[in-house]
Backbone as numpy.savetxt, mean C-alpha at the origin, in Angstrom:
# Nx Ny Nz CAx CAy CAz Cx Cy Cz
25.05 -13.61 -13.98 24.17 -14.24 -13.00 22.80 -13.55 -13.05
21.60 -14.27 -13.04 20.74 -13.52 -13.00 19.97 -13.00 -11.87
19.38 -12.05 -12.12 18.55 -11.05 -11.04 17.37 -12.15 -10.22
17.18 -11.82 -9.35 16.13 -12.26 -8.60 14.62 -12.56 -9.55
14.31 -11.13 -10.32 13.25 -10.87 -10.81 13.64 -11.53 -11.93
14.47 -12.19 -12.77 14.74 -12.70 -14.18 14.36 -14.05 -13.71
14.81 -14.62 -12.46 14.76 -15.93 -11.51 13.16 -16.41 -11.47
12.71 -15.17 -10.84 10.84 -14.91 -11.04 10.38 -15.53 -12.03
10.29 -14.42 -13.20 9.95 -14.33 -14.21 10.10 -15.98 -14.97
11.28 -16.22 -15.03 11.66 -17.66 -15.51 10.67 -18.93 -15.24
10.22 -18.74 -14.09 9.12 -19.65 -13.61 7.73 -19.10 -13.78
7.38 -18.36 -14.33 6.51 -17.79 -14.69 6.16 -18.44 -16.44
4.82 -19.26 -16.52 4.51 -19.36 -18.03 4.82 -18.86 -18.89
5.12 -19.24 -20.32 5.68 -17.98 -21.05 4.65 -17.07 -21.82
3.34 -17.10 -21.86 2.04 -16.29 -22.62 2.07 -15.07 -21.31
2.46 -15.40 -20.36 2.01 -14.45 -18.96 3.11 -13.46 -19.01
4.46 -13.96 -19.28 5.82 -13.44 -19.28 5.47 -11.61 -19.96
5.28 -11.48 -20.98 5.50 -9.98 -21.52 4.33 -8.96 -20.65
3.08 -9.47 -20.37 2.02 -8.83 -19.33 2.79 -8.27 -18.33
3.40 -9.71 -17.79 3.93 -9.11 -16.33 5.31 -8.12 -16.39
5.96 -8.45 -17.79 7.25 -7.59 -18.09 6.68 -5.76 -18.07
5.64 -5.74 -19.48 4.76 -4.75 -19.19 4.33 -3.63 -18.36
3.92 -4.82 -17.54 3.03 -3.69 -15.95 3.60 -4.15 -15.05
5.39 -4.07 -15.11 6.45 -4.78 -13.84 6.20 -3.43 -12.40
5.64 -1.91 -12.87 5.69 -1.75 -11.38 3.90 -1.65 -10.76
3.16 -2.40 -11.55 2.18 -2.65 -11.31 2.65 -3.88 -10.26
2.72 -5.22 -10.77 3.43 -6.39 -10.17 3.92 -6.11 -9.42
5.21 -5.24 -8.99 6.33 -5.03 -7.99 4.76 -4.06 -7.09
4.18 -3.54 -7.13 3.66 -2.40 -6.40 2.76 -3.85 -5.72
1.83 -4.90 -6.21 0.89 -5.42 -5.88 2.13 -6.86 -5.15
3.13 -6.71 -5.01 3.87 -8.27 -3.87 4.16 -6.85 -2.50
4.46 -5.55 -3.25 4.55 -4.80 -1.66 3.68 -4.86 -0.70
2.44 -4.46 -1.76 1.25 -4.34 -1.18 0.97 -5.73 -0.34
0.80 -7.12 -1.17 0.71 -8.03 -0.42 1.77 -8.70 0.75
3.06 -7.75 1.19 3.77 -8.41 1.98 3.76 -7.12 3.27
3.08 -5.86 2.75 2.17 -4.99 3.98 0.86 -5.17 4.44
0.11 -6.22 3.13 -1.59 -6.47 4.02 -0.84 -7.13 5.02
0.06 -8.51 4.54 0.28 -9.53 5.89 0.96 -8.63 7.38
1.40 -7.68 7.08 1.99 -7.00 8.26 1.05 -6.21 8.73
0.38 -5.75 8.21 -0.98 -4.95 8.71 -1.78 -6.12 9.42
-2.02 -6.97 8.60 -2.82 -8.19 9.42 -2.27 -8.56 11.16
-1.04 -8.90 10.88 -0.39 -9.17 12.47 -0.18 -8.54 12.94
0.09 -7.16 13.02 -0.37 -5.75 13.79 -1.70 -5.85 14.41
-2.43 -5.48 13.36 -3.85 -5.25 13.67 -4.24 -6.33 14.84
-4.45 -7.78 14.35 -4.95 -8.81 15.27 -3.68 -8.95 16.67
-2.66 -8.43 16.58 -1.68 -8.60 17.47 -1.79 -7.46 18.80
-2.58 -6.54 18.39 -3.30 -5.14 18.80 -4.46 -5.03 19.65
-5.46 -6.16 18.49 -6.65 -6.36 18.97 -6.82 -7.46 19.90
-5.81 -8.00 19.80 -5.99 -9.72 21.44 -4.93 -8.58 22.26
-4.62 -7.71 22.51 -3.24 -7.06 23.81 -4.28 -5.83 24.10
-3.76 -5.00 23.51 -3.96 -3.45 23.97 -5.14 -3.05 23.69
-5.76 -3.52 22.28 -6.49 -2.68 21.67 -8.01 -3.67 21.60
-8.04 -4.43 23.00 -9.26 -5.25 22.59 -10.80 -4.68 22.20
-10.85 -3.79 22.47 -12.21 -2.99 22.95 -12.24 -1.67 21.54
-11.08 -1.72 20.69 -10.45 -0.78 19.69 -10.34 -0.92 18.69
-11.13 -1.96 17.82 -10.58 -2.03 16.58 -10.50 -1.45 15.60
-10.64 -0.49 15.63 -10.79 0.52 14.11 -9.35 1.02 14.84
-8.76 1.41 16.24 -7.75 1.87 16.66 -6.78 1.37 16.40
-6.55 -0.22 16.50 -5.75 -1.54 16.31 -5.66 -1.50 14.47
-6.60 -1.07 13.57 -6.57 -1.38 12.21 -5.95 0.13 12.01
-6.18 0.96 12.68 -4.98 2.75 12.10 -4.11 2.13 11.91
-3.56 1.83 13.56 -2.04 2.12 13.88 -1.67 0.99 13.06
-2.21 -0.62 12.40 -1.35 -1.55 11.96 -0.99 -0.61 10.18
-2.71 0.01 10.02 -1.77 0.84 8.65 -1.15 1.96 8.68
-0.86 2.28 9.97 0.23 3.78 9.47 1.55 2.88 9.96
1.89 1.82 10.70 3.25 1.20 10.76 3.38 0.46 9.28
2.40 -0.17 8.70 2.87 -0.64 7.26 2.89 0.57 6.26
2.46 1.70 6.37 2.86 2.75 4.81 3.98 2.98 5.45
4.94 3.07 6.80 6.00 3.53 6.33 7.04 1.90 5.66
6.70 0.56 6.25 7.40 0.11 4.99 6.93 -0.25 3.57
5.63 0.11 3.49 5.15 0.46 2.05 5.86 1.35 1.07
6.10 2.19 2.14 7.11 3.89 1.45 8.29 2.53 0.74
9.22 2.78 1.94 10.46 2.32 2.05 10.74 0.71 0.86
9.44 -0.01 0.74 9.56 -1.07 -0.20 8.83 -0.18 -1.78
8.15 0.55 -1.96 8.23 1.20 -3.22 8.92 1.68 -3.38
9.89 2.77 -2.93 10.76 3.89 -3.36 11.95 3.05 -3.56
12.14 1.55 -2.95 13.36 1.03 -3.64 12.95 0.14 -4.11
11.96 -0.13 -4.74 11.71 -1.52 -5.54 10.79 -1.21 -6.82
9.90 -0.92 -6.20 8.19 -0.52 -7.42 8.70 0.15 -7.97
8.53 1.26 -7.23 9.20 2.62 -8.24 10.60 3.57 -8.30
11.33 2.53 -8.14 12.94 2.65 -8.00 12.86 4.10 -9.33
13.01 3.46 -10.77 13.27 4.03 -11.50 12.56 5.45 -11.81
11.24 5.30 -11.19 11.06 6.86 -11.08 10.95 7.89 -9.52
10.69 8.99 -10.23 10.64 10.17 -9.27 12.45 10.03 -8.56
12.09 10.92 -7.52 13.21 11.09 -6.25 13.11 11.20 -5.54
13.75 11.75 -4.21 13.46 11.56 -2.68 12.20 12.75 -2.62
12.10 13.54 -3.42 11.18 14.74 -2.85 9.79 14.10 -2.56
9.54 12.98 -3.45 8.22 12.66 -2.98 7.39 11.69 -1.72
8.68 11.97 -0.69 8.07 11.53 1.11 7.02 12.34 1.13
7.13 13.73 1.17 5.65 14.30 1.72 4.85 13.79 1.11
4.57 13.68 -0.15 3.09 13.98 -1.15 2.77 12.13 -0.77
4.12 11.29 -1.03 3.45 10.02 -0.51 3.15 10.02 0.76
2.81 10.51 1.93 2.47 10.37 3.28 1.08 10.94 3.14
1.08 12.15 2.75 -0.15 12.51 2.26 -1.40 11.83 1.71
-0.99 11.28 0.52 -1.62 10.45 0.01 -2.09 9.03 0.90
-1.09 8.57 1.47 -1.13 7.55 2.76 -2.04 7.50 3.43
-1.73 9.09 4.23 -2.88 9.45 5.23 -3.97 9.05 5.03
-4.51 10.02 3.78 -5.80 9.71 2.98 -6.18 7.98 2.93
-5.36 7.10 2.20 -4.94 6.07 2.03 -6.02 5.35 3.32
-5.04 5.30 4.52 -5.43 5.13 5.70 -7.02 5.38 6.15
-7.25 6.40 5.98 -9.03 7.21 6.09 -9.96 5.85 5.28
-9.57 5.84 3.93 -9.91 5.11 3.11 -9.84 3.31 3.05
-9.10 3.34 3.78 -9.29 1.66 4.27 -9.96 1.41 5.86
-10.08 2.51 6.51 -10.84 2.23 7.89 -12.27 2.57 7.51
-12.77 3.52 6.53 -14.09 3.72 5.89 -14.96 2.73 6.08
-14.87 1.91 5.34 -15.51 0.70 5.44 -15.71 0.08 6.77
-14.72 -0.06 7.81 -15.18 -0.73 8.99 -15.69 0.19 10.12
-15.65 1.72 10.06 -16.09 2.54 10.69 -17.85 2.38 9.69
-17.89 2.15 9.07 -19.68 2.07 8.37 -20.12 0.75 8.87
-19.59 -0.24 9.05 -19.96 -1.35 9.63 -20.13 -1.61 11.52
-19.23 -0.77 11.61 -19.24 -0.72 13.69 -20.31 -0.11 13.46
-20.81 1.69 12.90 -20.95 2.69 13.63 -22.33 3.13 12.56
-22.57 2.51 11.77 -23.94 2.79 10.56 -24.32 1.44 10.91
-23.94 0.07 10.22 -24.47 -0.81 10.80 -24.69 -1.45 11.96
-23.94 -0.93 12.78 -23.54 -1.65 14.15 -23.14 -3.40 14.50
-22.70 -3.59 13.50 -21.89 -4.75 13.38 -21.13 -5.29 14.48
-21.23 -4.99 15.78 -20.54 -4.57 16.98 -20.80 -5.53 18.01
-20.51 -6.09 18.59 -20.59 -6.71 20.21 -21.53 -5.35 21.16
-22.58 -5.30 21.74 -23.60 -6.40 21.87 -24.61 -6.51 20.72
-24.49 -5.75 19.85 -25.34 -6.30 19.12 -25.14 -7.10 17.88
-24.53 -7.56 17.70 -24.30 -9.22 16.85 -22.97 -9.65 18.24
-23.15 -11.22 17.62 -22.16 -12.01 18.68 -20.76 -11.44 18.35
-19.83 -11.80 19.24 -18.48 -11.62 19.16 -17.93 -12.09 17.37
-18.74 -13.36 17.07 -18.08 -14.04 15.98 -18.58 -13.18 14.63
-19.41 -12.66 14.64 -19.91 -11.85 13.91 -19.38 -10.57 13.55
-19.10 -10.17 14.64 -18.17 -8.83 14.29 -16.91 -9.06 14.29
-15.81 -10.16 14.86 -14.89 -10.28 14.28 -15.17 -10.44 12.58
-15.26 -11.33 11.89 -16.08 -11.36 10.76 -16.24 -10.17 10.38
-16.96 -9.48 10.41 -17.52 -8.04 9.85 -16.20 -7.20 9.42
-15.36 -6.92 11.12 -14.48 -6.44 10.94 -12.93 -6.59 9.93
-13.32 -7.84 10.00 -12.29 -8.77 9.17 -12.40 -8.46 7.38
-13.62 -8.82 7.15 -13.96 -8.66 5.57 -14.05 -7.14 5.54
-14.74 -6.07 6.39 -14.85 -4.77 6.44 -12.95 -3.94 6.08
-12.76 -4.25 6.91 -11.41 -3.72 7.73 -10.30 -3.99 6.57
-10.14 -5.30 6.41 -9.24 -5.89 6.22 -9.08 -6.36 4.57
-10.00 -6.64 4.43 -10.51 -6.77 2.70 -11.15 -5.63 2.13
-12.13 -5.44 2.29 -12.85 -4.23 1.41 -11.90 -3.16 1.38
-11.73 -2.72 2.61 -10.66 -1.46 2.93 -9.65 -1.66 2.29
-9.02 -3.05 2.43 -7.69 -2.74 1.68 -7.73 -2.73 0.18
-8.83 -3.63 -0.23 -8.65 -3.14 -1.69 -8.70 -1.84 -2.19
-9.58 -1.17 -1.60 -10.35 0.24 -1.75 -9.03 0.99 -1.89
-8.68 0.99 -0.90 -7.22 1.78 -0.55 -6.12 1.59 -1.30
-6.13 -0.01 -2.27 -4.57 -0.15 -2.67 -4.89 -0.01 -4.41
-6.33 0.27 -4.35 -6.83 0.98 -5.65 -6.80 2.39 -6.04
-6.72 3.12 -4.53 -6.61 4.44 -4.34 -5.17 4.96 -4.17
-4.47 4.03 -3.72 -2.88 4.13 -3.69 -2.41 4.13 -4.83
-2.72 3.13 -5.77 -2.18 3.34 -6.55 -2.45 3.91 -8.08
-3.18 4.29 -7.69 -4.16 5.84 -8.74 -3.12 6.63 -8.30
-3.21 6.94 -6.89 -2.44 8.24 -6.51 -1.27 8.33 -6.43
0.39 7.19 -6.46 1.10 7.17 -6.60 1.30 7.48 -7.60
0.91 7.32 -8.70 1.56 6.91 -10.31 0.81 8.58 -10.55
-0.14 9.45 -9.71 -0.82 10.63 -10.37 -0.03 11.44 -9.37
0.54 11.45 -8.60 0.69 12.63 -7.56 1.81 12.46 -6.48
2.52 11.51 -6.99 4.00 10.81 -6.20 5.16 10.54 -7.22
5.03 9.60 -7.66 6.26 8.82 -8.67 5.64 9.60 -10.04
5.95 10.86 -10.36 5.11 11.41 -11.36 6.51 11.42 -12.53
7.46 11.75 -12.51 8.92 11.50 -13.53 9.63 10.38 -13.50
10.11 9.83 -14.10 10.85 9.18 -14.53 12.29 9.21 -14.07
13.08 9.10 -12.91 14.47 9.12 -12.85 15.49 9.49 -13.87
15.37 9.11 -15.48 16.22 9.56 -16.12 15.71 11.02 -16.38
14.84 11.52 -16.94 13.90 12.26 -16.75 14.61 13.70 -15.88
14.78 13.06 -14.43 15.09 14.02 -13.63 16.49 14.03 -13.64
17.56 12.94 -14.31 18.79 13.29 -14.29 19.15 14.31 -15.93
18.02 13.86 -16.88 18.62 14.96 -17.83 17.96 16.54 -17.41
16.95 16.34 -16.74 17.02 18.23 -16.16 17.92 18.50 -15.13
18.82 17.46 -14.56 19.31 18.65 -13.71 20.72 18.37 -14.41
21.17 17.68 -15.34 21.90 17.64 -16.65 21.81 19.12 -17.06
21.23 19.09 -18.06 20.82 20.64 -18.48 20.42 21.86 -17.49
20.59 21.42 -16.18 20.25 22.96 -15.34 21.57 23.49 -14.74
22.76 22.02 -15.05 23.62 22.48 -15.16 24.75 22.57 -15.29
24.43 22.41 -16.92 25.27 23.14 -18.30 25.05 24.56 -18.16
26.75 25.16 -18.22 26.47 26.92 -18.06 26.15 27.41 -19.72
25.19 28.00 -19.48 24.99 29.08 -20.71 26.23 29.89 -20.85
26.17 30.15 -22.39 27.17 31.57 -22.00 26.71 32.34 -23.23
C-alpha cells in the first residue's frame, strides 16, 4: 500500500517528481512551515480582535511562540525525522527564539521607525502594514533563517549516523 507521500508525489508532474524527491526535507520543512503560518495567522488575528487589540506585535509573539512549538513537534517527526535526535529541543528553541525576534523585526520597524500606526495612518492602513510587515516579510525572513539554522545548528547528523556511533561506542574493546 502506498505511503501518503508516494500518494503526493504520484500527482505531482513527472519533470517536477526527482526535484521534489531531491530536496524532500526542504518540501516536508516548507508544508510545516505553511500549515504554522496558517496557525500563526489565526492566533495572531484571533488575539488582535479579543485581548490583544491595542498589541499587535504582542498578538504576532505569542501566535509565533505557540506555532514553533508545533513547528518543533511537526519537524522532528516529519521534515527531519531521519536526522539528528531528541538532544536537539534546546538548540531548536534557541534558534526559534531568535527565529521569533526575526519575524517581529520587520513589524516593530514599521509601528515604531515608520509609524505605520493608528493615529497616524488610518486603521486600514496599519492593519495592512502590519499584515504584509508581520505576517509576510517576517515570515519569510524567519523561515529563511529557520531553515539555514536547522539544517546548520539543529538536525546536524543523520539518524543512521548516530545509530552507528553509539553502535561502535558500544562494542567492548578488549
Amino acid at each position: 500500500m502506498p505511503s501518503p507521500t508516494q500518494k503526493a508525489l504520484a500527482k505531482v508532474p513527472g519533470p517536477l517528481r526527482p526535484f521534489l524527491v531531491q530536496h524532500r526535507s526542504l518540501v516536508k520543512f516548507l508544508v510545516v512551515g505553511g500549515t504554522c503560518f496558517l496557525l500563526t495567522l489565526v492566533i495572531n488575528y484571533g488575539l488582535r480582535f479579543t485581548v490583544c487589540q491595542n498589541k499587535p506585535l504582542v498578538a504576532l509573539t505569542v501566535a509565533n511562540a505557540i506555532a514553533t512549538v508545533a513547528s518543533y513537534l511537526l519537524n522532528r517527526q516529519w521534515s527531519f525525522r531521519s536526522e539528528g535526535s531528541h538532544k536537539e529541543a534546546i538548540p531548536f528553541f534557541v534558534v526559534s527564539a531568535v527565529a521569533v525576534g526575526v519575524n517581529d523585526l520587520p513589524q516593530a520597524i514599521s509601528h515604531y521607525v515608520l509609524n505605520l500606526r493608528t493615529p497616524h495612518v488610518t486603521h486600514f492602513t496599519a492593519e495592512v502594514s502590519d499584515f504584509l510587515s508581520g505576517m509576510i516579510i517576517g515570515t519569510l525572513v524567519a523561515m529563511a533563517f529557520r531553515y539555514w539554522a536547522m539544517k546548520r545548528f539543529v538536525f546536524t547528523t543523520t539518524r543512521s549516523s548516530v545509530v552507528s556511533e553509539s553502535a561502535e561506542s558500544s562494542t567492548p574493546v578488549h
